[in-house]
C-alpha positions in Angstrom: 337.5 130.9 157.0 337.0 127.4 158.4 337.4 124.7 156.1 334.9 121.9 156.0 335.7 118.4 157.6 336.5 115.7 155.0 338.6 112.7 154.7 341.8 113.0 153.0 344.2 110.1 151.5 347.9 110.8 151.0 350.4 108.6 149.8 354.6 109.5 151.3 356.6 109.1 148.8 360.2 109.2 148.7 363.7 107.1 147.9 365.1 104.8 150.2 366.6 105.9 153.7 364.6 109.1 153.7 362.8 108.7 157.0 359.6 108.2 155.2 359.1 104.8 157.7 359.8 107.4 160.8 357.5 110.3 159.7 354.8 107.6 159.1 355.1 106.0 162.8 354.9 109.0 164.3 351.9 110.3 162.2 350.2 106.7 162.7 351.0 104.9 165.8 349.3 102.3 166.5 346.3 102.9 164.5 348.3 101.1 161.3 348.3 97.3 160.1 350.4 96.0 157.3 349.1 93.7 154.9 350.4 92.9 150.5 349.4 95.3 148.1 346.8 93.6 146.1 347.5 90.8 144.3 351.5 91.6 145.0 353.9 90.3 148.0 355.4 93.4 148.9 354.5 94.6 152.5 351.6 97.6 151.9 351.5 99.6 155.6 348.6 102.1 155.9 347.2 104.4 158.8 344.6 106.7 159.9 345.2 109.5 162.1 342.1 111.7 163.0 343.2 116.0 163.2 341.9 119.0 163.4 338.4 117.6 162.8 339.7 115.6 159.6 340.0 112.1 158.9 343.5 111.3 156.9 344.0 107.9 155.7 348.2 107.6 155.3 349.3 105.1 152.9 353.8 104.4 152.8 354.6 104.1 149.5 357.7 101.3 148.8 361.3 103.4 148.7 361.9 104.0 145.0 364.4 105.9 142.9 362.0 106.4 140.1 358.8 106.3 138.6 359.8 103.9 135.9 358.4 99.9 135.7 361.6 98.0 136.2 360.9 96.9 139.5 357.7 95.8 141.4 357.7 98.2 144.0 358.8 101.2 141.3 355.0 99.7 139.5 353.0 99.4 142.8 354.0 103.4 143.6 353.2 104.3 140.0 349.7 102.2 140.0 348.5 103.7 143.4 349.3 107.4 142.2 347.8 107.3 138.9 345.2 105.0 139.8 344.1 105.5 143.3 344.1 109.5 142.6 345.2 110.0 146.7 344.6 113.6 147.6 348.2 114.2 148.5 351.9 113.5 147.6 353.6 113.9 150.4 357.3 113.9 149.1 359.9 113.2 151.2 363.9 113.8 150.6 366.8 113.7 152.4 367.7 117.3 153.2 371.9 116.3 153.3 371.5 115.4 149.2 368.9 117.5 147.8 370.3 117.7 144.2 370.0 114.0 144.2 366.6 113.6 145.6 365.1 116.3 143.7 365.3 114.0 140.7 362.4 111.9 142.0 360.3 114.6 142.8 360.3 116.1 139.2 358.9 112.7 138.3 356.1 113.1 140.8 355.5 116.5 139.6 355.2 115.3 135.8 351.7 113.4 137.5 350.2 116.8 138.3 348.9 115.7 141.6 348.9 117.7 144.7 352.0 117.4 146.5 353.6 118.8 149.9 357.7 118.5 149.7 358.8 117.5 152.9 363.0 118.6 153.4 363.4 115.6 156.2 367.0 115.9 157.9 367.3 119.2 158.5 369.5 119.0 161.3 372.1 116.5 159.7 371.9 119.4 157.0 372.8 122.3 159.0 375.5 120.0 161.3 377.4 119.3 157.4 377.3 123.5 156.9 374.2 123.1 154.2 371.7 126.2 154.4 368.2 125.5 152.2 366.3 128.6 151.5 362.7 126.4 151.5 360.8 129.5 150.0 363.2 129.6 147.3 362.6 126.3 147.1 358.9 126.7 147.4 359.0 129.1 144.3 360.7 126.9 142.2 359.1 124.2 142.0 355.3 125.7 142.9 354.7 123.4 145.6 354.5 124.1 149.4 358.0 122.7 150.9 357.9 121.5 154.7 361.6 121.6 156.6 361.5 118.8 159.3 363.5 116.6 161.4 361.3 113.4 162.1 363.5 111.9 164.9 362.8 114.5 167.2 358.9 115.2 165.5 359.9 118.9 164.6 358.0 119.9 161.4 355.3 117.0 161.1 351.9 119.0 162.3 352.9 121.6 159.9 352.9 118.6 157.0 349.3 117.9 158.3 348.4 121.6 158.1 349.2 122.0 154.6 347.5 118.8 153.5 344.6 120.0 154.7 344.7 123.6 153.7 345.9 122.5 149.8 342.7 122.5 147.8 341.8 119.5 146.1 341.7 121.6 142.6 345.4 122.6 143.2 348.6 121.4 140.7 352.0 122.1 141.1 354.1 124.3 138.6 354.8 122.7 135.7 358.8 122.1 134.8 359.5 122.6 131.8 362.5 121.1 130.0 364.9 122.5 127.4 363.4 123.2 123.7 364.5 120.3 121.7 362.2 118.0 124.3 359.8 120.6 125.3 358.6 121.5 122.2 358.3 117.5 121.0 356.4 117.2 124.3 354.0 120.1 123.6 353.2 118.3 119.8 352.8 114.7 121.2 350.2 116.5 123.6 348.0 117.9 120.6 347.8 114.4 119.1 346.7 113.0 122.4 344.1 115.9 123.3 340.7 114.1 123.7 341.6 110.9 124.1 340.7 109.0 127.3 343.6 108.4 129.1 344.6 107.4 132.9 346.9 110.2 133.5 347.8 113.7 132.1 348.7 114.1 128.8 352.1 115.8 129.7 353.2 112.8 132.0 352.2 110.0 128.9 354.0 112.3 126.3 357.1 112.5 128.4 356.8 108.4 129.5 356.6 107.7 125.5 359.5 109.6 124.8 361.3 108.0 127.0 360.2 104.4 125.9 358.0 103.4 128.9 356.4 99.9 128.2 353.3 100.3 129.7 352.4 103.8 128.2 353.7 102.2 124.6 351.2 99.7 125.0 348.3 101.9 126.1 349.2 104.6 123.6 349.2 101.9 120.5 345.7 100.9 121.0 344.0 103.9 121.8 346.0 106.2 119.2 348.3 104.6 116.6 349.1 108.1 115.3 350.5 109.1 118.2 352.5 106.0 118.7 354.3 106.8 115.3 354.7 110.4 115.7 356.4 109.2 118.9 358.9 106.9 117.1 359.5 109.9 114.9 360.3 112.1 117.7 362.8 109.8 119.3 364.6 108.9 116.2 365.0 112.8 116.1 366.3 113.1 119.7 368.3 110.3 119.4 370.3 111.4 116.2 370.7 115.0 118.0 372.6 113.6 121.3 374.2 110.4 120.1 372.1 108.4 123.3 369.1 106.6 123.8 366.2 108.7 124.2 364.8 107.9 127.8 368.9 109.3 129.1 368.1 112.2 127.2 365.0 112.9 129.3 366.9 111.6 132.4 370.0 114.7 131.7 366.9 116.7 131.4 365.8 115.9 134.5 369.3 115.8 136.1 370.1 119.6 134.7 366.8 120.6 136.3 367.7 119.6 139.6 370.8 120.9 139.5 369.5 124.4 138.9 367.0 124.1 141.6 369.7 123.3 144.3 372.0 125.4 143.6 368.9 128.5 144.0 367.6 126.8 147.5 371.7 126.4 148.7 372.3 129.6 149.9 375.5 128.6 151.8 377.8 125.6 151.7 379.9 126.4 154.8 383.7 124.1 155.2 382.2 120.7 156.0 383.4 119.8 159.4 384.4 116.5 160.3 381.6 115.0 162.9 381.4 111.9 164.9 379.3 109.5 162.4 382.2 110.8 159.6 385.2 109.7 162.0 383.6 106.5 163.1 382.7 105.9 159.0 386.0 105.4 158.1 386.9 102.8 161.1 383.6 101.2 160.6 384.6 100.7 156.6 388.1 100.6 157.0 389.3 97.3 154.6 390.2 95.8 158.5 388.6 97.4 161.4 385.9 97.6 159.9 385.0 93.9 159.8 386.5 93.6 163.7 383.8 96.2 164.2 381.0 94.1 162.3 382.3 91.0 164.2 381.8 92.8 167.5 378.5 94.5 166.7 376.8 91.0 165.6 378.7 89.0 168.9 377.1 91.7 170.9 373.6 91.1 169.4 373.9 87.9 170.1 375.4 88.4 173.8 372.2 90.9 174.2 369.5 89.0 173.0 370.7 85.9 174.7 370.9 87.9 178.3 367.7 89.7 177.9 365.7 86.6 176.5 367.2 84.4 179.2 366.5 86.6 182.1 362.4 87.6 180.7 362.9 83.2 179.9 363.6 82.7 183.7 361.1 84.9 184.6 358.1 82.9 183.0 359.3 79.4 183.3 358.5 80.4 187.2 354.6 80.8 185.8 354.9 78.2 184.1 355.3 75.6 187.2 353.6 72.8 188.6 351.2 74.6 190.9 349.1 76.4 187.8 348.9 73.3 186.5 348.0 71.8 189.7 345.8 74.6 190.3 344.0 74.2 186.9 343.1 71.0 187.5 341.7 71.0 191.1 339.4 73.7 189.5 338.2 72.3 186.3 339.0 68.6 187.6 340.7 65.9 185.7 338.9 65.0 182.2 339.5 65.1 178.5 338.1 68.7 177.6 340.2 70.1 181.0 343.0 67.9 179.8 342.9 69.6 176.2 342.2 73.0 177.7 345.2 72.7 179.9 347.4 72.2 176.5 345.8 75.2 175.4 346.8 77.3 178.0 350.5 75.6 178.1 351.0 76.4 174.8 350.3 80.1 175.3 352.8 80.2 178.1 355.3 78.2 176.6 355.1 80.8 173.4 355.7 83.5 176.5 358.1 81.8 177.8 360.3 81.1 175.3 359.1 82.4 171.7 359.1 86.3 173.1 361.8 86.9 175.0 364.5 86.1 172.2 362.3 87.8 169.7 361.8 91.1 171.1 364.9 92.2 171.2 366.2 90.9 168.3 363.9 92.9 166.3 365.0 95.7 168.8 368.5 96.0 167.8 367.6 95.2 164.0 365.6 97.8 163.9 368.4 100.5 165.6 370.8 99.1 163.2 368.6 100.1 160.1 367.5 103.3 161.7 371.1 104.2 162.3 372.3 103.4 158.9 374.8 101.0 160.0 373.4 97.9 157.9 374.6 99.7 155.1 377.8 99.6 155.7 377.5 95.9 156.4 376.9 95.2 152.8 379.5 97.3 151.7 382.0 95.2 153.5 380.9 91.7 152.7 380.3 93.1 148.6 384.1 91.1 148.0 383.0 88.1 150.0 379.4 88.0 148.4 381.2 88.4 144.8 382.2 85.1 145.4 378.8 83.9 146.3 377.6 85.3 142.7 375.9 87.9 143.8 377.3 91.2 145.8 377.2 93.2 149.6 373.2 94.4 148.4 372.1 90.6 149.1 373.3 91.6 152.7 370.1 93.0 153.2 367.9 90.1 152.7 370.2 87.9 154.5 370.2 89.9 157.8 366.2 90.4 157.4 366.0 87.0 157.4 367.6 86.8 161.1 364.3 88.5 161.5 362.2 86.3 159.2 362.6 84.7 156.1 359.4 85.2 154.3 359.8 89.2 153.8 363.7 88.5 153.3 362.9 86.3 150.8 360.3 89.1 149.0 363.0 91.1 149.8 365.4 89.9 147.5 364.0 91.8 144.5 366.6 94.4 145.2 368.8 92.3 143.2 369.4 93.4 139.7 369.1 90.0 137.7 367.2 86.6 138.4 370.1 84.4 138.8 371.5 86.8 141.7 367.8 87.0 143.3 367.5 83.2 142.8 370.8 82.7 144.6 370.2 85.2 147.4 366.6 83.5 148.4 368.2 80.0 148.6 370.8 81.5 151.1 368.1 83.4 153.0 366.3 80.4 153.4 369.3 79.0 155.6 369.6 82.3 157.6 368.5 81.5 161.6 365.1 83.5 161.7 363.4 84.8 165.2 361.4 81.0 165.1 365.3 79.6 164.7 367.1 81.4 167.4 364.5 80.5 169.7 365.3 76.5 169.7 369.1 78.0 169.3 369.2 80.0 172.5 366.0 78.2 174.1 367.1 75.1 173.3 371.4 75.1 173.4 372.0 78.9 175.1 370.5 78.0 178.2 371.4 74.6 179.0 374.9 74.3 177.4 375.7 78.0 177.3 376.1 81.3 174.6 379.7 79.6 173.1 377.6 76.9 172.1 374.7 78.9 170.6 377.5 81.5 168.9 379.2 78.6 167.5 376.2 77.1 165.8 375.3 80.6 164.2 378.9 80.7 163.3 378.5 77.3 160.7 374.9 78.0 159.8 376.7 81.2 158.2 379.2 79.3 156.8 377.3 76.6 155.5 375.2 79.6 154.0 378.4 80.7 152.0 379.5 77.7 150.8 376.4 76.6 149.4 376.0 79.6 147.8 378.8 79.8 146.3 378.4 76.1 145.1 374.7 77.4 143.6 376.5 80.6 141.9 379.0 77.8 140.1 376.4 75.9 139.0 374.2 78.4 137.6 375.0 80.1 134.9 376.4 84.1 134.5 378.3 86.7 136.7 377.8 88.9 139.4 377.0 92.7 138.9 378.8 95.9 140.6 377.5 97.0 143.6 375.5 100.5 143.2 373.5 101.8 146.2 373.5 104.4 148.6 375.0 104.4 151.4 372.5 106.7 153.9 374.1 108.9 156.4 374.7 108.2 160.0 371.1 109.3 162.5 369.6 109.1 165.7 367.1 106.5 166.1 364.0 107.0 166.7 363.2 105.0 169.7 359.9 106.0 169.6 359.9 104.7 165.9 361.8 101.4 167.1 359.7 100.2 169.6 356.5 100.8 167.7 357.7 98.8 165.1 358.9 96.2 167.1 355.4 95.9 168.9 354.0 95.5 165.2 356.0 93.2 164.4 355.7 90.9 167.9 352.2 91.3 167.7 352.3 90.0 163.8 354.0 87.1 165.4 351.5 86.4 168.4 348.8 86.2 166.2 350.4 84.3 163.5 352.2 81.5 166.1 349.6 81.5 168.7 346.6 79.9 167.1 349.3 77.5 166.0 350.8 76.7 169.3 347.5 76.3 170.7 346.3 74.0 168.0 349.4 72.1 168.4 349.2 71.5 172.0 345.8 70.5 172.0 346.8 68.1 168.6 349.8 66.5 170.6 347.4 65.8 173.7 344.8 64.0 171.2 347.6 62.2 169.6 349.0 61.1 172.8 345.9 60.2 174.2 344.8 58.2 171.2 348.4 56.0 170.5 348.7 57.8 167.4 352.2 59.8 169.0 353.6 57.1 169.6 352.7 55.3 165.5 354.1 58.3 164.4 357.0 58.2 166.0 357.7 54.4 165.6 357.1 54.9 161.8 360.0 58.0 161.9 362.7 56.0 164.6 365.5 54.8 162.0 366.3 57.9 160.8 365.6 60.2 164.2 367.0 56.9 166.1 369.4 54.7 164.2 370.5 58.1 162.1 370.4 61.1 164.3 370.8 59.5 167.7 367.5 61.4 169.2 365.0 60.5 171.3 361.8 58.2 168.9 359.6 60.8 170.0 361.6 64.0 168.3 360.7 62.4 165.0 356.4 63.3 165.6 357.8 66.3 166.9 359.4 67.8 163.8 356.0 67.1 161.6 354.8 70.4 163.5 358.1 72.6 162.5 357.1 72.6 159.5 354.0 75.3 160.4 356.4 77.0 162.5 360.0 75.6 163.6 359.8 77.0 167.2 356.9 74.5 167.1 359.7 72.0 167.6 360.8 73.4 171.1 357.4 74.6 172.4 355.5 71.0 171.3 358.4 69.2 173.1 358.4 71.6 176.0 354.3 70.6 176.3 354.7 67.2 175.4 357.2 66.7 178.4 355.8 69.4 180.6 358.7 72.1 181.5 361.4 74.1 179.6 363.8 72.1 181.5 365.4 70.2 178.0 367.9 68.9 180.0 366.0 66.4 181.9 365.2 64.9 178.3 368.3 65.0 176.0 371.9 65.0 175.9 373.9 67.8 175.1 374.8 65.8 172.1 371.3 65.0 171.1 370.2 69.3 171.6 372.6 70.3 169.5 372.0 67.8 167.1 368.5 68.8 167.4 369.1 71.9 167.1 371.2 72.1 164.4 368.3 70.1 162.3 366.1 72.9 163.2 368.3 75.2 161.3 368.6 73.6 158.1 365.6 71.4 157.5 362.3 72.4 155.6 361.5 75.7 155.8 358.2 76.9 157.2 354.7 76.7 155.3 354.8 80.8 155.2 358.5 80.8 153.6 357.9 78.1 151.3 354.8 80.3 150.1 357.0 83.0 149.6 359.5 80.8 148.0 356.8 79.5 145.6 355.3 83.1 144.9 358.9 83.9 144.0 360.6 81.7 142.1 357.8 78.9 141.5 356.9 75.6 142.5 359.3 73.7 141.3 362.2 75.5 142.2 360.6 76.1 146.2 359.8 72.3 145.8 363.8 71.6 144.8 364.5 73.8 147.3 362.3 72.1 150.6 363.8 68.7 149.5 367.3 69.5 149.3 367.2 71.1 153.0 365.3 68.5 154.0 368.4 65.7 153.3 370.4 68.4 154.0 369.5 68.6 157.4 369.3 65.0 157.8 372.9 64.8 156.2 374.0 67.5 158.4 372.7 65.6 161.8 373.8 62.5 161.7 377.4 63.4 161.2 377.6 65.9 163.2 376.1 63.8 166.1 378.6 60.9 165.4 381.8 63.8 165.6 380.4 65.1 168.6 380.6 61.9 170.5 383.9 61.4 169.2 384.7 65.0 170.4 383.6 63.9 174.1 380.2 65.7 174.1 377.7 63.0 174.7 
């Protein structure tokens, strides 16, 4: 029987580090943007894919653990399912710890929506001795169950194929939980038959027994009767096992799973020790381990400096005197070719020295998340970060903000309490981003060489730590223990890799190149008009008598504040090549540089900051970095010269 075309919507949902962001890629491609949920800061990336004669719209749902409201991305995932009614669940788990994942997936099964299981991993499964009968599987938990292994695509037709085969009228099997909770689940249900509610009547009984918020407040207006039966029913649980209620449902839950697995586990073979497992305990050995992360992030550096100085050299060539010479004997020498000509410059300059560092960079952060290695990174620095008032999660953030600040700062609600998430976006906010490194390497890697642009990443990271640790002594409260899971070892996808590092660069192009442009063509105007040179006048005894720069760096810096690569690619327009060292000292570009770092973040972070943690706070913030910076500059220009570098 042919089945008629239509458009479906599913929503993948799974825990972290389940390959949900692989099988996504390679179901999407290109066809994808990312965007904010609505009215939220957490990244929202959606696709459309057109197969088999049907139309399916594939939204990633944020990596969760649970269906509860404690965190923002844990209500965004529980809004879009019960709200947004998408066709399909697509549930994806980690093969290698089934019991564990399956947890989550009784929660999506409580919401009676159509779901496909997906068992992603398979072949780290089978290389660790782990057989999963998926029919068995299948049977138990009355939904159709999909083995795949994403890096190498195997499985991920077959996920379409069931999506569009499951009838819209279909509902998994419904689990059922021992007698004391199933049979106060079946008489909550019978008070709430009728009502109007937004989800089944199963999935609100179960969320007021366990003491959800929202559902309390829902359930209060629309049937106070039920809301004191409820309180009834938990004061009844809770005198029988000792515990709050919601870890009663939770065991529940727990036991469930653990039943489930051990029918789909047909055979646990002698665990053999593989290659990921022997390199795991160097790479978290209590001293290798940090001689490895020390190598690993000087090798980042040493790659993204060679490849971004070699693609560098390559378009400073384009950018030469004969197109310019060649622009103007076309369009002739007037104001509107002038300012056209800046246009054009600016573009090239963003080529030129914007792209080449980025790429990369976002290259190897992406293999190092893929592979599972960043993981281990916070692991290691937990001890150090302890002393920083927070712990080795923040790690996270703070290498995403090498990246970029503003979705390390939105980041940051991994962290359990506000004071730790307060402390963690004030040190992300001094992390080097992509818009940093390119004045770093643009700026100090090429013309003074990659010791000198190691040794400035070096401080900024330890100026990070102690003024985080200073923040965590002045703010009140202690760190908590570190609990997350530490993913196993996998291929990249370098399929996966590079398509996200093409979304991301072209997020960046479109973002920094009406800026570049505009600034360009600003700077001429400014130039042209005396206003430049006001400007800088106005600035001169603290980028002068203070910092020891050049008058005109003080204009300059106005347009970091949109983007901080600004600096470098306004002053390679204003002065007409990438050559800095026909301009400055190696005194004043490191000075310069080192300013760039630590002064005022960008407008887009200090929106973040503000959507974060507030106004004032992002204001305290802005200001403090900004005399910070200042601070930071002057003295180390004056012990430079002292030093000999002049």
């Amino acid at each position: 029987m042919t089945l008629p075309m239509r458009e479906i919507k599913i929503a993948l949902a799974g825990q972290p580090n389940v390959g949900k962001s692989v099988i996504f890629n390679n179901l999407t491609g290109l066809h994808q943007h990312i965007g904010n949920w609505p009215g939220k800061t957490v990244e929202r990336a959606e696709g459309t894919l057109y197969y088999r004669g049907h139309f399916i719209n594939v939204i990633d749902l944020p990596g969760i653990y649970s269906l509860t409201c404690y965190s923002l991305e844990e209500q965004i995932a529980r809004e879009f399912i019960t709200r947004e009614n998408p066709d399909v669940i697509v549930n994806i788990v980690d093969a290698t710890t089934l019991e564990r994942q399956l947890i989550f997936t009784i929660q999506l099964l409580e919401l009676e929506r159509p779901m496909v299981l997906v068992l992603n991993m398979m072949d780290l499964a089978e290389k660790r001795g782990i057989r999963i009968n998926h029919r068995a599987l299948e049977a138990a938990l009355g939904t159709p169950v999909i083995p795949t292994v994403a890096t190498q695509g195997k499985g991920l037709t077959k996920i379409l194929d069931k999506v569009i085969q499951l009838p819209k009228e279909y509902s998994p099997k419904r689990i059922e939980y021992g007698h004391e909770v199933e049979s106060r689940i079946q008489e909550l249900m019978k008070i709430l038959d009728g009502l109007d509610l937004p989800c089944p009547r199963r999935w609100i009984a179960i969320k007021l027994l366990e003491k959800d918020e929202e559902v309390w407040r829902i359930i209060k207006e629309k049937a106070p009767d039920a809301a004191r039966l409820a309180e009834k029913m938990i004061s009844e649980l809770e005198g029988i096992h000792g515990h709050d209620s919601s870890i009663v449902i939770s065991n529940e839950r727990v036991s469930i799973a653990h039943n489930m697995a051990q029918s789909a586990v047909t055979m646990i073979e002698s665990e053999k020790l593989t290659l990921g497992d022997r390199f795991d305990k160097l790479a978290t050995h209590p001293v290798l381990g940090y001689l490895i992360m020390a190598l690993f992030f000087i090798g980042i550096s040493m790659f993204v400096f060679g490849v971004g100085l070699e693609l560098s050299g390559f378009m400073e060539e384009i950018l030469s005197e004969s197109l310019q010479d060649l622009w103007f004997n076309y369009f002739g020498k007037s104001l509107f070719s002038s300012l056209g000509w800046s246009a054009v410059e600016g573009f090239i300059i963003l080529l030129a020295l914007a792209v080449p560092f980025i790429a990369p960079l976002y290259i190897i952060l992406f293999t190092l998340e893929s592979w599972g290695y960043l993981a281990r990174v916070s692991f290691l620095l937990d001890s150090l970060m302890h002393r920083m008032g927070i712990h080795g999660k923040a790690c996270i953030p703070l290498i995403l903000g090498f990246g970029c600040n503003v979705p390390a700062c939105l980041s940051s609600r991994i962290m359990e309490t506000w004071r730790e998430r307060l402390i963690t976006i004030f040190m992300v906010t001094l992390m080097p981003c992509s818009a940093v490194t390119v004045v770093i390497m643009g700026l100090v890697g090429i013309n003074l060489g990659i010791h000198w642009a190691l040794g400035l990443y070096i401080f900024t990271l330890l100026m990070a730590f102690m003024l985080g640790g200073f923040v965590s002594r002045v703010l009140p409260g202690e760190a908590v223990e570190l609990i997350m899971e530490v993913p196993s070892y996998r291929w990249p996808s370098l399929k996966t890799i590079l398509l996200m590092t093409w979304i991301r660069l072209k997020e960046y192009i479109y973002i920094a190149m009406p800026l570049v442009i505009i600034s360009g063509v600003l700077i001429n105007t400014l130039e042209s008009s005396g206003l430049l040179e006001a400007f800088s006048e106005a600035l001169s005894p603290v980028t002068v008598g203070w910092l020891n720069l050049p008058k005109e760096v003080g204009a300059i810096l106005l347009f970091g504040v949109l983007r901080k690569e600004l600096i470098l690619l306004t002053l390679a327009s204003l002065i007409g090549t990438i050559n800095f060292s026909t301009v400055l000292t190696a005194n004043q570009m490191v000075t310069l540089a080192l300013i760039t770092i630590f002064y005022i973040p960008c407008v887009a972070t200090i929106a973040a900051l503000v959507k974060e943690i507030g106004v004032k706070r992002a204001g305290l913030i802005t200001i403090g970095e900004i005399l910070l910076a200042i601070l930071i500059g002057g003295i180390a220009s004056r012990i430079l010269f002292l030093l000999g570098v002049t």
